[in-house]
C-alpha positions in Angstrom: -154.9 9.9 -22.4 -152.3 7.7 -22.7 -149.1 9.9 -22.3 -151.0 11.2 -19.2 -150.9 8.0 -17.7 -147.1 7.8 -18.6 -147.3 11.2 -16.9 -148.4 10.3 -13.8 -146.6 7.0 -13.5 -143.4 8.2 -14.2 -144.3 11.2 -11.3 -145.6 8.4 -8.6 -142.0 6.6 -9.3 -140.4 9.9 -8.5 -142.5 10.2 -5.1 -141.6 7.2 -4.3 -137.8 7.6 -4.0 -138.7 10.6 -2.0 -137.8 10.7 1.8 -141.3 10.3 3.8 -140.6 12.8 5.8 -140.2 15.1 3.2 -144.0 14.5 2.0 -145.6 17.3 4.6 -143.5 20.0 3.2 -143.7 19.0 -0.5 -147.7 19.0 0.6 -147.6 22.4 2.6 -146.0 24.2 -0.7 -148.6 23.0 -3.2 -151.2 24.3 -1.0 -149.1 27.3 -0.4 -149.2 27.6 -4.1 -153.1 26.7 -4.4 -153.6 29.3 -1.9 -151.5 31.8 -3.4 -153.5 31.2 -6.7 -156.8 31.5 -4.8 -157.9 28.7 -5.3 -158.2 26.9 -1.8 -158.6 29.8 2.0 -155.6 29.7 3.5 -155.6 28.6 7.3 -155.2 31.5 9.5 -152.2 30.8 11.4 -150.5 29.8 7.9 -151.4 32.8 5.7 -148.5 33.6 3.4 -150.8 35.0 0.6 -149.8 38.8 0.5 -145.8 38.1 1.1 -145.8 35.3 -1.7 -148.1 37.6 -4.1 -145.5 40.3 -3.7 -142.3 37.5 -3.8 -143.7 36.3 -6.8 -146.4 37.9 -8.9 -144.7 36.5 -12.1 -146.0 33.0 -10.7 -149.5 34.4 -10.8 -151.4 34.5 -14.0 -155.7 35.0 -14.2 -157.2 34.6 -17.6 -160.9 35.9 -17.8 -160.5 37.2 -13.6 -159.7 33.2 -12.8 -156.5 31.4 -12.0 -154.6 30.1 -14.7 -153.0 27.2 -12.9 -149.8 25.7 -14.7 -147.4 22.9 -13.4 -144.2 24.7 -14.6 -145.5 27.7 -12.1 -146.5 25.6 -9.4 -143.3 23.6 -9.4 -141.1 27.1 -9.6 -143.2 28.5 -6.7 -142.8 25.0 -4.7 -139.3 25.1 -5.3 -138.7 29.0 -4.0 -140.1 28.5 -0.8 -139.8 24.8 0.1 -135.9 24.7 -1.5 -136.7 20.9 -2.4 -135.7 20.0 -6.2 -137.9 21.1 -8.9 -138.4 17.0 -9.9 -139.8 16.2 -6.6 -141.9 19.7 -7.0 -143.3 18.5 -10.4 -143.6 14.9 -9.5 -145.9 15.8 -6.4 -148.0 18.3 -8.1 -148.6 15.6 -10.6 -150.0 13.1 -8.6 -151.5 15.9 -5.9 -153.7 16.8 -9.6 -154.6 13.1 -10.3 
């Protein structure tokens, strides 16, 4: 419990040196990525789910017919289609998970 805490101070720190106005698309590619994963219903003007499932199906795992969800794959899939550094990517899906 304790290195988690670590964990998700050290990844608010990061956040905060981040530009604000880079928050919105740091947010739009984890839900991307939560969409892409099935795990929240993409909005229908924003519907990237076949084109990123064909981009990237090495970023998507299921164990038992589920979504195996993993920070290393979120943060490579934020990365790919927001271009932002993987840090920032990791930091935010950190603290989007807490």
């Amino acid at each position: 419990m304790a290195e988690y805490k670590v964990a998700l101070e050290q990844a608010r720190k990061i956040i905060a040196t981040v530009p604000s106005e880079t928050h919105a698309v740091l947010a739009a590619a984890h839900d991307r990525y939560m969409c892409f994963c099935g795990v929240y219903t993409p909005e229908p003007g924003a519907n990237h789910v076949a084109e990123d499932r064909a981009a990237f199906p090495h970023l998507l795992v299921y164990v038992d017919g589920r979504p195996s969800l993993s920070d290393e794959r979120c943060a490579d899939f934020m990365v790919a289609v927001s271009g932002l550094p993987r840090e920032w990517c990791l930091a935010w899906d950190e603290v989007a998970f807490a």
